[in-house]
C-alpha positions as CSV (number, residue, x, y, z in Angstrom):
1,X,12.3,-22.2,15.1
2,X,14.2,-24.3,12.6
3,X,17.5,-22.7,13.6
4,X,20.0,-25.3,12.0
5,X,18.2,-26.7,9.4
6,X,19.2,-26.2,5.7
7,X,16.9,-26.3,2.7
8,X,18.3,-26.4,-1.1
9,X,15.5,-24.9,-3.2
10,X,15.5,-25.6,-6.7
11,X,12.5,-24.0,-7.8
12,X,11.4,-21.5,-9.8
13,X,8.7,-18.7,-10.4
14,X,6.1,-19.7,-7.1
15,X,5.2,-23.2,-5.9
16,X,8.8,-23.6,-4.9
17,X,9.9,-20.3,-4.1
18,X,7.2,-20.0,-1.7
19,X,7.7,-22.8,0.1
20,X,11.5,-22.0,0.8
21,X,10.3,-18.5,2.0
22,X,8.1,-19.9,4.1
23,X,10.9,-21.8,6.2
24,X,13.4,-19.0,5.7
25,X,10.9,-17.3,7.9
26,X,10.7,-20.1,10.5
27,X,14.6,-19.5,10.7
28,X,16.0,-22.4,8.2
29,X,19.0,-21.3,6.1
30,X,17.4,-21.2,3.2
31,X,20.0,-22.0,-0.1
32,X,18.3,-21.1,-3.8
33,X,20.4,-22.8,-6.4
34,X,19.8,-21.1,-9.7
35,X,21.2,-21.4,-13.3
36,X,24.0,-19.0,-13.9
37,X,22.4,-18.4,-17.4
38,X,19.4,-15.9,-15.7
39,X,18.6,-17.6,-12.4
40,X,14.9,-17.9,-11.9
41,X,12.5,-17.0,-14.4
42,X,11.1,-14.3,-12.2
43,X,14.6,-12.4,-11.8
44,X,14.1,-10.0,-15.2
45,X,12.7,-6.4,-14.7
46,X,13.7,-3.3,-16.9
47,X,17.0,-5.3,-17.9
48,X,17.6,-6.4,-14.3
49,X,17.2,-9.4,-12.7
50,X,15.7,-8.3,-9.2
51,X,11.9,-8.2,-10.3
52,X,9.3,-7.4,-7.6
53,X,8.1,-10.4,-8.5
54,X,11.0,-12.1,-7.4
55,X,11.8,-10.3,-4.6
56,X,7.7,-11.3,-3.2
57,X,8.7,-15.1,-3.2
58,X,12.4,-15.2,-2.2
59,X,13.4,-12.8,1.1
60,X,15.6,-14.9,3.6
61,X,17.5,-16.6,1.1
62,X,21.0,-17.1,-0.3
63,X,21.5,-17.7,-4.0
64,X,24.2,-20.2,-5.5
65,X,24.8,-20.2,-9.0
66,X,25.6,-24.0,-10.5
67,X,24.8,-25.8,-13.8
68,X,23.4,-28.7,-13.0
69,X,23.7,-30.2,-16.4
70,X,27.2,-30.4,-16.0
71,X,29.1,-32.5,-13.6
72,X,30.8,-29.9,-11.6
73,X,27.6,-28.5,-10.8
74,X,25.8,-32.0,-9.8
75,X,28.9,-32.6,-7.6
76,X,28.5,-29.4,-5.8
77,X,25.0,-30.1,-5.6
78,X,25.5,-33.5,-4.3
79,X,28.0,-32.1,-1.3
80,X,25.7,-29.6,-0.5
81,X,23.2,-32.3,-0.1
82,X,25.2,-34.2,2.1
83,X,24.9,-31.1,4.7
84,X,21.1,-30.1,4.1
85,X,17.9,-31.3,5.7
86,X,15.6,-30.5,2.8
87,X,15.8,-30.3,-1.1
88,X,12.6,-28.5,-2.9
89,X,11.9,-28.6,-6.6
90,X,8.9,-27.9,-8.8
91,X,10.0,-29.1,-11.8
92,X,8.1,-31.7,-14.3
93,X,8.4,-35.4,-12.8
94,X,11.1,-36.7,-15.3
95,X,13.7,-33.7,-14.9
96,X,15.3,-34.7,-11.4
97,X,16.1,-38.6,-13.0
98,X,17.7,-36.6,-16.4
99,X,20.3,-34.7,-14.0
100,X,20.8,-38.3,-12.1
101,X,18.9,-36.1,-8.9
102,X,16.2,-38.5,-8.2
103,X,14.8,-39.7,-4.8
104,X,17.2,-43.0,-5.2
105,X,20.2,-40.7,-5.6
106,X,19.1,-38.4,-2.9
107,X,18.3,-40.7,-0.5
108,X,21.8,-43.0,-0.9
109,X,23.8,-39.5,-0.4
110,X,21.7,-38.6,2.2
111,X,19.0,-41.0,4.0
112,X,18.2,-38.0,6.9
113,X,17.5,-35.6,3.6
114,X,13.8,-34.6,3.0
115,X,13.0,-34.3,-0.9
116,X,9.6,-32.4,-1.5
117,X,8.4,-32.4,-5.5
118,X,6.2,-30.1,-6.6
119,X,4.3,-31.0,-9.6
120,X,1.6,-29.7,-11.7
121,X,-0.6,-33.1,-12.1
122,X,1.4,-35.5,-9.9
123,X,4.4,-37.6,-10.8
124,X,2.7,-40.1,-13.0
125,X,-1.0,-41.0,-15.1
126,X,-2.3,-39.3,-18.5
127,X,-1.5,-35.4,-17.5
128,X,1.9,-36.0,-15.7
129,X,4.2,-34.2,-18.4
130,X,1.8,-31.8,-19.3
131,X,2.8,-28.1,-18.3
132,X,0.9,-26.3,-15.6
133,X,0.5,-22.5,-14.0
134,X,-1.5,-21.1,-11.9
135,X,-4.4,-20.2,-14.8
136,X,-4.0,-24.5,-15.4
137,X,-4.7,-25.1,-11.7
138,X,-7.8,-22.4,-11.8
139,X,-9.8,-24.2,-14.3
140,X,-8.9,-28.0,-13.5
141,X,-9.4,-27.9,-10.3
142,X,-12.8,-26.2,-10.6
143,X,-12.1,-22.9,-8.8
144,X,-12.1,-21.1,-11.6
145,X,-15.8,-22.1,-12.1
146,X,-16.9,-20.3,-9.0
147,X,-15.6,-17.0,-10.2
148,X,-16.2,-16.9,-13.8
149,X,-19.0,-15.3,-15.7
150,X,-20.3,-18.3,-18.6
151,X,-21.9,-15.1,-20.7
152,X,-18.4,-13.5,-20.3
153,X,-15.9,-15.7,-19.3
154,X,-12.6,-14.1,-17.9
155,X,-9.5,-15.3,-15.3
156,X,-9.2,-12.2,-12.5
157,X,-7.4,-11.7,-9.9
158,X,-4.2,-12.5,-7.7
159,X,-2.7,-16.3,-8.2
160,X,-3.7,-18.4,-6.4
161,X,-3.3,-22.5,-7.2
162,X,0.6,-21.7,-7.3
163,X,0.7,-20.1,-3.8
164,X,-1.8,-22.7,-2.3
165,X,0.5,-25.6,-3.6
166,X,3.6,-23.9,-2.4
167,X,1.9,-23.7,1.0
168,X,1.1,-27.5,1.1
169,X,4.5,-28.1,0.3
170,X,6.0,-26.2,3.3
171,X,3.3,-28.2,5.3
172,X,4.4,-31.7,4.4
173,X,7.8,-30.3,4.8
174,X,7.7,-29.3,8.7
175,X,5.6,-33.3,9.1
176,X,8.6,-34.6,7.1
177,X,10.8,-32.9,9.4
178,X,9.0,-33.6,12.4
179,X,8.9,-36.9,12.0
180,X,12.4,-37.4,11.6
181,X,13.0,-36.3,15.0
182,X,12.0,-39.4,15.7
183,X,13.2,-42.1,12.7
184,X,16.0,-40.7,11.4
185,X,15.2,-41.0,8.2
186,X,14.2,-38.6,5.9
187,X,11.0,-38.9,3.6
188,X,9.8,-38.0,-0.2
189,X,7.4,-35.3,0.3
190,X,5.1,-35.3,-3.3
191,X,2.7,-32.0,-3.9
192,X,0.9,-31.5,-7.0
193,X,-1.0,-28.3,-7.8
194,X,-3.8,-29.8,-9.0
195,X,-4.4,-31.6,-5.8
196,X,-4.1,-28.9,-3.6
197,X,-6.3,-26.7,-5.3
198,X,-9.4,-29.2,-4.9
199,X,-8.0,-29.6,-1.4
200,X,-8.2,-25.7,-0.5
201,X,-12.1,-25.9,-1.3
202,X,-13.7,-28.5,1.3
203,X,-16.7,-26.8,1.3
204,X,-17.7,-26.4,-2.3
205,X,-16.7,-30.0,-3.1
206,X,-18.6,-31.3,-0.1
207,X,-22.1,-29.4,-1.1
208,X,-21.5,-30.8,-4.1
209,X,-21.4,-34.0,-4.2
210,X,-23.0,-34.8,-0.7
211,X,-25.5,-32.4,-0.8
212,X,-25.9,-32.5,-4.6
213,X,-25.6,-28.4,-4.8
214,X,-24.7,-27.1,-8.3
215,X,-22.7,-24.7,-7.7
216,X,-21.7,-21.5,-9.9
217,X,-20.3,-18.1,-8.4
218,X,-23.1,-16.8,-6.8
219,X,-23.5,-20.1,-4.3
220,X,-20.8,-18.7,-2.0
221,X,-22.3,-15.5,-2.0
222,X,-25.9,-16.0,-1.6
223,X,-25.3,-18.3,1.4
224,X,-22.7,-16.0,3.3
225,X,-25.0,-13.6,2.1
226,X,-22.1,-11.1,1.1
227,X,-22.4,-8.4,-1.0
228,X,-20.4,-5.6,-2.5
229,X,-22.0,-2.0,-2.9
230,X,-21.3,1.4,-4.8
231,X,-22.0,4.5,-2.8
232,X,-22.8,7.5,-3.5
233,X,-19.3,8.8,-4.0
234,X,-18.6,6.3,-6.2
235,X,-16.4,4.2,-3.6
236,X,-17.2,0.6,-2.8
237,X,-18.3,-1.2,0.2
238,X,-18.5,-4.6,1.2
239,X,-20.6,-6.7,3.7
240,X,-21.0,-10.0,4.6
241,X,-24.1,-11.1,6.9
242,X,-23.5,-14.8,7.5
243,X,-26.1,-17.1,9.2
244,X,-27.0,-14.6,12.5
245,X,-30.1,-12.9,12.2
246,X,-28.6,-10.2,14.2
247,X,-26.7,-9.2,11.6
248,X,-29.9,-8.7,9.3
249,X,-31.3,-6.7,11.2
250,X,-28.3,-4.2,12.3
251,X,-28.5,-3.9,8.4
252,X,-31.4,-3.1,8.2
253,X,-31.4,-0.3,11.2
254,X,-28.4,1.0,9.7
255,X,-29.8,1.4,6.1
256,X,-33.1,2.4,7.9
257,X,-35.6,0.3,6.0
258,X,-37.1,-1.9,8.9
259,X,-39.7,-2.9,6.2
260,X,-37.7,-5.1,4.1
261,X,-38.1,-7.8,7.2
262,X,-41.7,-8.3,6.1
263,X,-41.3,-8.5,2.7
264,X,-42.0,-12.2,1.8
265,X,-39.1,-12.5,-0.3
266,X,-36.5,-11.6,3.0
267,X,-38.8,-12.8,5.8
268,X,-36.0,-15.5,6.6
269,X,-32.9,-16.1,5.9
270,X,-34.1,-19.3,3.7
271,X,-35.7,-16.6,1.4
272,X,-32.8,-14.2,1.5
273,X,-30.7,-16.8,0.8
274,X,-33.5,-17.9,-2.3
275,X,-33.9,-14.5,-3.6
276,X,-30.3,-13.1,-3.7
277,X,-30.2,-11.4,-6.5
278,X,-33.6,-9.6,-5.9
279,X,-32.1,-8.6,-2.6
280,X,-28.6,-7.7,-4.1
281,X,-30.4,-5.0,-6.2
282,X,-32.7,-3.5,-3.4
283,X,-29.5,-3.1,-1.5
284,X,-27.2,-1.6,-3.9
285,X,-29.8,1.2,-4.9
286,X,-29.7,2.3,-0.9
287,X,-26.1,2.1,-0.2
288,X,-26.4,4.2,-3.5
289,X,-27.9,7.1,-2.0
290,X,-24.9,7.8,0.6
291,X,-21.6,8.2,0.6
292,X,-19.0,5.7,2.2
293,X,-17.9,7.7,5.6
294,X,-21.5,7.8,6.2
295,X,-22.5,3.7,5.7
296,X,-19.2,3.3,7.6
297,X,-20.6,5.0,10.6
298,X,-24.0,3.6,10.0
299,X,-23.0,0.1,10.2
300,X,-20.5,0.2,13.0
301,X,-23.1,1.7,14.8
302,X,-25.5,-1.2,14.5
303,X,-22.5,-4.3,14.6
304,X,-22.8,-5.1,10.7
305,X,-19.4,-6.5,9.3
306,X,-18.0,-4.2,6.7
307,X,-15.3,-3.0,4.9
308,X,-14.1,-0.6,2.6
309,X,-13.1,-2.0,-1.2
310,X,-9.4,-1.0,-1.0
311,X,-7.3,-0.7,-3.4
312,X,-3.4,-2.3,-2.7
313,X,-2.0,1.3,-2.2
314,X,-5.0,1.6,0.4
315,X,-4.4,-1.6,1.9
316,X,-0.5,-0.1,2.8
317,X,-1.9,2.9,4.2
318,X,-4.9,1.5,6.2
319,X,-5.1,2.4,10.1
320,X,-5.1,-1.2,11.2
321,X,-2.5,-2.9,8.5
322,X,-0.8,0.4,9.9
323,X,-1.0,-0.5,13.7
324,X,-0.5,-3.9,12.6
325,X,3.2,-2.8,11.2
326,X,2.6,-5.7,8.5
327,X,4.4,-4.2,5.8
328,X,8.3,-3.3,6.1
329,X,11.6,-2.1,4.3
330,X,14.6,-4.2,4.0
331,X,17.6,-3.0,2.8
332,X,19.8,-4.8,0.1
333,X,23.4,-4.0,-0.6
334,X,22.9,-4.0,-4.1
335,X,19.5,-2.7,-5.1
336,X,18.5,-0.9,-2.0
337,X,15.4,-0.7,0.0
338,X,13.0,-3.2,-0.5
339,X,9.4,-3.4,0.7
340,X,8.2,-6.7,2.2
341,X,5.4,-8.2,3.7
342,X,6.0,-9.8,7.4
343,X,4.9,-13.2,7.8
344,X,1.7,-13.1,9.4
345,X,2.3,-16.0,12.2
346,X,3.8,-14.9,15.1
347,X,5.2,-16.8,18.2
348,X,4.7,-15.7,21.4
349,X,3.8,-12.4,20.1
350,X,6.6,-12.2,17.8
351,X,7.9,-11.7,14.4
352,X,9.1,-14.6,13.2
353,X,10.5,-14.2,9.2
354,X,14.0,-13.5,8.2
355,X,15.5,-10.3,8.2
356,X,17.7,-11.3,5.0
357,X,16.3,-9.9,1.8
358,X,15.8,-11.5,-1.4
359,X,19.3,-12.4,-3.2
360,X,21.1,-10.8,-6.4
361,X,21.7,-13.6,-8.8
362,X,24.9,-16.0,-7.2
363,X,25.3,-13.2,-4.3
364,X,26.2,-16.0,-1.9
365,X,28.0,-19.0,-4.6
366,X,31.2,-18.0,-3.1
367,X,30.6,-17.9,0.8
368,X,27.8,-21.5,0.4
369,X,30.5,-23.0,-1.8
370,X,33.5,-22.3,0.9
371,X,31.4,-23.6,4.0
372,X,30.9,-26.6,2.3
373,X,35.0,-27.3,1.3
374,X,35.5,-26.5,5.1
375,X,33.2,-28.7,6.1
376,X,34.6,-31.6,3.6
377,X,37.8,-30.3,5.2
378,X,36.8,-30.7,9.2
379,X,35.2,-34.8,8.0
């Protein structure tokens, strides 16, 4: 879908990384210019420098080794942005105008050229220069408030501020691009994670300050109604009920306590919703008194959505993520086979991310750097 179009990513570690993925998929050729002193921070593993963390953020891609603090390697930079459609960086706001890379010098070299910045804070105001990852973007922007425990405060769980910024960033990207279909011209696309992560939480946000709702990380929960339960085999189980009393009372024929619908606390879903926690505990001493296999055919009997708790080596092996065929081996030419996750948009019922892996460090400096003297050559 954007056979033709060239992106220079000059990011690092996620927001950036991401982003570039994301349109290597779509089919752009995809060029990741890294420092010859190490490449991107996420390269080292065991004394190597193909980390499965790198190799999560950058399949599709071709990596180009320049120094851009010197002026062969801002003169390279600069020809290969005379060719490209789209530059990407996440670094602080000040470091593009200290390697003479800014918008202004972007935009006279090439005015079709689409130059997203990905910042922590935004490009300017009291927090601009500060550093930010993914933990910074948790708390500020209030996420990590819904999860967290005040008694025992502690971060969990899979990043998630840098990814959702990286994902905004491809958005504005494909507008940007879009829209110069029709101008010509190319635009300044400006992300900044803490932005996007108040953005990627409508709902919270809304009940908050229009419906005045304190909120703490049981809100979620207790209005979904979702819960998550230890069986008798000691494996874990989640449901979620949502709004439709059907759902209530599938539960409660497939846990076979029919009672519980006259108990004043869970006559309605108003009390349910009121007296979580009381119904949290009543729940998890059932679903105690059974193994797993047995809820699971108790509640797909009676239309209650469920699933297991899986673990990530479950998730690989799960009959539908299976039948689905969403996880895949590529094969590098220097580090072998690589497992990758397939984008999960497809067009017209297919596939549609790159079959390239992720790059060794400058694997493709020689073959970028001689397209673009032929093509200095040809004009």
């Amino acid at each position: 879908m954007l056979d033709g179009v060239r992106v220079l990513e000059l990011g690092a570690l996620i927001t950036a990384p991401l982003a570039g993925m994301m349109l290597a998929d779509l089919g752009a050729d995809v060029i990741k210019i890294e420092n010859p002193n190490g490449g991107d921070s996420f390269r080292p593993y065991r004394g190597k420098s193909y980390s499965p963390r790198f190799a999560a953020y950058n399949r599709g891609k071709r990596s180009v080794t320049l120094d851009l603090a010197s002026q062969s390697g801002r003169s390279a930079l600069l020809a290969l942005v005379k060719r490209s459609d789209v530059l990407i960086e996440n670094f602080r706001p000040d470091v593009m105008a200290r390697l003479q890379l800014d918008w202004d010098i972007l935009h006279a070299t090439n005015p079709r050229l689409t130059h997203c910045s990905i910042t922590g804070f935004g490009a300017d105001g009291p927090l601009a220069d500060r550093p930010a990852f993914d933990a910074v973007g948790l708390a500020m922007s209030g996420i990590a408030s819904l999860f967290l425990d005040p008694a025992n405060p502690e971060l969990m769980g899979p990043t998630i501020t840098d990814n959702v910024t990286g994902m905004y960033a491809c958005y504005g990207i494909l507008g940007a691009l879009y829209e110069r279909e029709r101008s010509g011209i190319g635009r300044r696309v400006e992300v900044n994670m803490l932005e996007s992560s108040i953005a990627f939480m409508p709902d919270p946000f809304a009940n908050a300050i229009m419906g005045g709702q304190a909120m703490d990380r049981l809100t979620r929960v207790s209005a979904s109604q979702s819960f998550a339960f230890t069986c008798s085999d000691g494996k874990l189980l989640a449901i979620q009920l949502s709004t439709q009393d059907k759902f209530w009372t599938g539960l409660l024929a497939a846990i076979g306590y029919r009672e519980l619908a006259d108990d004043p606390r869970f006559v309605s879903r108003e009390q349910r919703v009121a007296h979580y926690v009381e119904l949290r505990a009543v729940l998890r001493t059932i679903f105690a008194t059974a193994p797993r296999a047995e809820w699971y055919v108790r509640l797909e009997r009676h239309d209650v959505p469920f699933a297991p708790v899986h673990t990530l080596p479950e998730v690989v092996t799960d009959e539908q993520v299976v039948h689905l065929g969403t996880f895949y081996h590529m094969r590098h030419p220097i580090e072998g086979e690589i497992t990758a996750i397939h984008n999960p948009v497809r067009i017209d019922s297919g596939r549609i991310d790159s079959e390239r892996p992720p790059p060794a460090l400058g694997e493709h400096t020689a073959e970028v750097l001689q397209e673009v003297s032929e093509a200095q050559a040809r004009s």
